[in-house]
Structures are given as structure tokens and as C-alpha cells.
N, C-alpha and C positions, 0 to 999 in steps of 0.2 A: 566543532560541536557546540550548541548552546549548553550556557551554563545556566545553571539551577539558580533560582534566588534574583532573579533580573528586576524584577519590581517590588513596589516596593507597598501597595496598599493589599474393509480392507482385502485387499487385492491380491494378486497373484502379482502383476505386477505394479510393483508402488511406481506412485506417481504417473500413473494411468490416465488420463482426461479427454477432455473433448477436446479436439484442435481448431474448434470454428474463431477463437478468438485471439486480440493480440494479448496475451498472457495474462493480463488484470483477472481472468478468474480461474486461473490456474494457482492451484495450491502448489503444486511443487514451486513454483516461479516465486512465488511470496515467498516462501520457506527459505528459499537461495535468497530471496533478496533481504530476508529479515523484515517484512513490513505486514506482517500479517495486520498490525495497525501499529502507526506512529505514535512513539510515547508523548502523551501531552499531560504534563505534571498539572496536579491538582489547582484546580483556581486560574489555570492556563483558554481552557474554552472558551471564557469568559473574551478575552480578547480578539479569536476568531471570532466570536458571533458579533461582536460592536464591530470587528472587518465588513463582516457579510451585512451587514447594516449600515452601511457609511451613505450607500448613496441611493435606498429606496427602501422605503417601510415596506415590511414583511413580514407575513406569519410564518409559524414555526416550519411546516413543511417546507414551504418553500428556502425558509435558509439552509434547511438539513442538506437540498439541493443547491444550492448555490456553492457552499460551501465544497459538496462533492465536487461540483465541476472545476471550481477553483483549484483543487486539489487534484486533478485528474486522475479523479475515484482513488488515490492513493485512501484518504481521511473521510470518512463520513460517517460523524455525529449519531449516535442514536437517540432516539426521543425521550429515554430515562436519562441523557446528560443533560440535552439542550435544556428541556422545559425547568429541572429544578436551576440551571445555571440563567435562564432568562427570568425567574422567580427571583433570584438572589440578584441579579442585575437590575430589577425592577425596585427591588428593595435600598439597593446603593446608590437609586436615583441616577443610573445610566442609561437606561433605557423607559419608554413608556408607551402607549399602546391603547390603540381606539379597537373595541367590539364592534362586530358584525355578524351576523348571523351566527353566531356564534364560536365564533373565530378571534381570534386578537392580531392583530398586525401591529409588529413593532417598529419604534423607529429609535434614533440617541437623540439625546440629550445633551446641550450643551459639555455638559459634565463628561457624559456619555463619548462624545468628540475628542473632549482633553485628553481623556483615557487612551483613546485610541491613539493620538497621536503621542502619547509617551510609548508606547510600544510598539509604535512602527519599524524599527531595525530587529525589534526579535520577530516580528512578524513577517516581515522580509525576508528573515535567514531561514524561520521555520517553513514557509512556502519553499524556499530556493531549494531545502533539505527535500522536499516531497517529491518535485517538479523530475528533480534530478534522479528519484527513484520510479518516476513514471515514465521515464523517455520510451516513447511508443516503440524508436528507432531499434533500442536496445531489446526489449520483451519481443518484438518482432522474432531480433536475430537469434536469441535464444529457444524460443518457440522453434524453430524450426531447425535447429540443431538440436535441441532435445529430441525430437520425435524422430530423427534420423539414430539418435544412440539406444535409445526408445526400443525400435525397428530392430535396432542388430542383439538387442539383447533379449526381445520377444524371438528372433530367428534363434539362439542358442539354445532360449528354453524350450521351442517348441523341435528342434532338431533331437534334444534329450528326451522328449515326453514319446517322438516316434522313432525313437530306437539309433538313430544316428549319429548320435553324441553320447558316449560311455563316459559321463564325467568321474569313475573312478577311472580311466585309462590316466595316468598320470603325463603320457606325452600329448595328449591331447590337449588336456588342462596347460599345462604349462602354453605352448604354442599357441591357445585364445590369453591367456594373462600375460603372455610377454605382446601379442597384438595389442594389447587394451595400453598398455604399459607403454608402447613404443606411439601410439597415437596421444596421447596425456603428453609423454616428453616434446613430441613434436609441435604440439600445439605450444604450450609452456615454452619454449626456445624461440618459435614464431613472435610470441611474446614480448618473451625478453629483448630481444633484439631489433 
């Protein structure tokens, strides 16, 4: 984990969604992964944005997208952080910025540069941390075992809803939770071993 202090200046059923995608916009999938968004401690933006800057002037849209894609949509900026953080980075003489039609495109600053490259190893570890929560490979595989547990758990409720599942039958219930139970261990042992 990075450490804090580095430098130094509703449904029937939940979880319901559309399956056209590979998990990035699936809520339940962020939930499980914990990344509804990346914790980035105060004063921390500042350092992505002189990233997304290193090697072409750019206005604010555009880095909000640079940034996403570097992040493979894990992280992406909203325009109430960047603009007051590119204001306050304009102010620490990191950054500076020619108008056009009424746009600013930014670029560093010498200064701007130095900055960034003291914080190239936390920037490094905070990408690596992101990269590693977006593996397409992974949201793939999950996406599609989700909607298979999905499927058998829509067949149970809708088996109850038409009469052929009395879930006070107690020997019924048992024999779907000892199913549930014996596919979790088996997975979990696959696992382990």
C-alpha cells in the first residue's frame, strides 16, 4: 500500500445490469472490487495532472481524458477537482497556460517538471495499484460467472413466484443451501490447492 505523507511541499434483484460490457460499468463489480473510486489524498491530483502534462500542452477536457485512459477508466477526475487543482498549480508556478478561444491549454514548468519527477515512484506504484484493479482479463471472467449465479438465482425466485418452490418446505430450502454451499466450497478448494 502507499503511505500517506510521501512528499513533502432498487431491484428485485440486486445487482441486476446490463451485460453488454466488460464490467467497468457494472456496479456490483466495483462494489466487489472496492474501486467505486481510488482514494487519492488531498494535494495528491496535483501530481497526476503535472503526469498527464509531461509531454503535450493541454486543456482541461482533455487531461480529464488522458488521465481516464491512463487509468483504464479505473480514475477519472472531475472538473470541480481538476480546475481548482490546476488554479492552485498555476499559483505554485507548476504549471502555465496560453488562451484560445477561450480555452487554456496547459503545459509544466520547469519547476513544474522537478515536481513531477520527485514523485515519480509514488506515481508509478499509484498507477500500478489501478492498472492492476482494471485487468480487462479479470472483469471479463467475473462478468460472466456472475450472470451464470445471476441466472440460477432469477430461476429460484422466479420458480417461488410460480408455485414450484415452497420456500417454507424446509427440505427444499435446505437442499438449494446445502447446493449453494457445496459449489462456494468447491470453488474455494479449487483454490486453495
Amino acid at each position: 500500500m502507499r503511505e500517506h505523507g510521501r512528499y513533502n511541499n432498487s431491484n428485485q434483484f440486486p445487482g441486476r445490469h446490463h451485460h453488454g460490457g466488460h464490467g467497468r460499468n457494472n456496479r456490483w463489480l466495483s462494489e466487489l472490487k472496492g474501486r467505486r473510486r481510488p482514494k487519492i489524498e488531498k494535494g495528491e491530483i496535483r501530481f497526476i495532472l503535472l503526469d498527464a502534462l509531461k509531454d503535450k500542452q493541454m486543456h482541461g477536457y482533455e487531461i480529464m481524458q488522458s488521465i481516464g485512459e491512463k487509468t483504464g477508466g479505473v480514475y477519472k477526475p472531475s472538473p470541480g477537482s481538476v480546475y481548482p487543482a490546476l488554479q492552485m498549480m498555476e499559483d505554485m508556478g507548476l504549471i502555465t497556460y496560453e488562451e484560445s478561444d477561450n480555452k487554456k491549454s496547459y503545459s509544466l514548468t520547469e519547476s513544474g517538471r522537478a515536481e513531477l519527477a520527485s514523485q515519480r515512484e509514488f506515481l508509478d506504484e499509484l498507477y500500478s495499484e489501478m492498472l492492476v484493479d482494471s485487468a480487462p482479463a479479470v472483469d471479463a471472467f467475473l462478468e460472466e460467472e456472475h450472470r451464470k449465479v445471476e441466472h440460477m438465482f432469477r430461476f429460484i425466485y422466479t420458480s417461488f413466484r410460480n408455485g414450484k418452490l415452497n420456500i417454507e418446505d424446509d427440505e427444499s430450502n435446505r437442499k438449494i443451501q446445502s447446493a449453494v454451499d457445496t459449489m462456494t466450497e468447491q470453488v474455494k478448494e479449487i483454490i486453495n490447492n
